[in-house]
C-alpha positions in Angstrom: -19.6 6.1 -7.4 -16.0 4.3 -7.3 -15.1 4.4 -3.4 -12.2 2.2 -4.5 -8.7 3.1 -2.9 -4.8 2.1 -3.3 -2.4 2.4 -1.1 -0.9 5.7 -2.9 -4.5 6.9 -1.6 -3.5 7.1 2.3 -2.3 9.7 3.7 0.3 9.5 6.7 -1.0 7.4 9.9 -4.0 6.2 7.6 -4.4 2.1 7.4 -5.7 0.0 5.1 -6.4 -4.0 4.3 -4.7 -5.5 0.9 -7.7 -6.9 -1.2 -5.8 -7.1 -4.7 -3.7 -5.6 -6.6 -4.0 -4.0 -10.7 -0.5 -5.3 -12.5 0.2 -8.5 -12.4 3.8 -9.0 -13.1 4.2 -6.5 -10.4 1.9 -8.3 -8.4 4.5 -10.7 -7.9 7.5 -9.3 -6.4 4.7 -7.1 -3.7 3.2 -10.5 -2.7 7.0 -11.6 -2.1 7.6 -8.7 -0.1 4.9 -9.7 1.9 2.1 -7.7 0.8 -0.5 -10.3 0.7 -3.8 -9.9 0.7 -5.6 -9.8 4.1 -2.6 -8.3 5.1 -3.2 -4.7 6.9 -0.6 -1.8 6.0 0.1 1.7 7.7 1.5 4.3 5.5 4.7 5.7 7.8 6.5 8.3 5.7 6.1 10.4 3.1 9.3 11.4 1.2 9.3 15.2 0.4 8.0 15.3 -2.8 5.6 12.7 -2.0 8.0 9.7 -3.6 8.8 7.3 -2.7 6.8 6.5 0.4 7.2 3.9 3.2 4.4 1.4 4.9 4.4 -0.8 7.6 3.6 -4.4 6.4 3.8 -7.8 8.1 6.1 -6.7 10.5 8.3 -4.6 8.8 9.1 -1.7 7.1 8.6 -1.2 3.3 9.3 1.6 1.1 8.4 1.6 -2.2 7.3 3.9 -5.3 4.3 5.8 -5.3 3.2 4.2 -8.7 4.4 0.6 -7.7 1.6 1.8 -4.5 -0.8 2.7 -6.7 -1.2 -1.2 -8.0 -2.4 -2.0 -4.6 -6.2 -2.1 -3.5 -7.2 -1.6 0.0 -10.3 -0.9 1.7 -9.8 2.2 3.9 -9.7 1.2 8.2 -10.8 3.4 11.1 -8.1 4.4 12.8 
């Protein structure tokens, strides 16, 4: 069984910790906008039709699309 998640996984208020990522190219310009791995993010807000979305990451505030979230591996945290 695959328990693996992304960040287009969470759900409002849910956390997670960065442990890769699935697109390299893209990769790149989420590591520059701080999400590194190690790094824990909060999902914030949900647009209405579910895209784009918006996380808290290393301080800040980051929205981005759901499929650019979907390249992101987390491990799920207890809130």
């Amino acid at each position: 069984m695959n328990t693996r998640k992304t960040l287009a996984d969470l759900k409002i208020g849910e956390r997670g910790e960065i442990i890769g990522f699935t697109d390299a190219l893209l990769s790149l310009k989420l590591l520059e906008m701080g999400c590194l791995p190690g790094s824990e993010v909060e999902m914030t807000h949900l647009a209405p039709f579910g895209d784009p979305i918006a996380i808290k990451v290393s301080g800040y505030t980051l929205t981005m699309r759901k499929d650019e979230a979907a390249t992101i591996q987390i491990n799920p945290l207890k809130n």
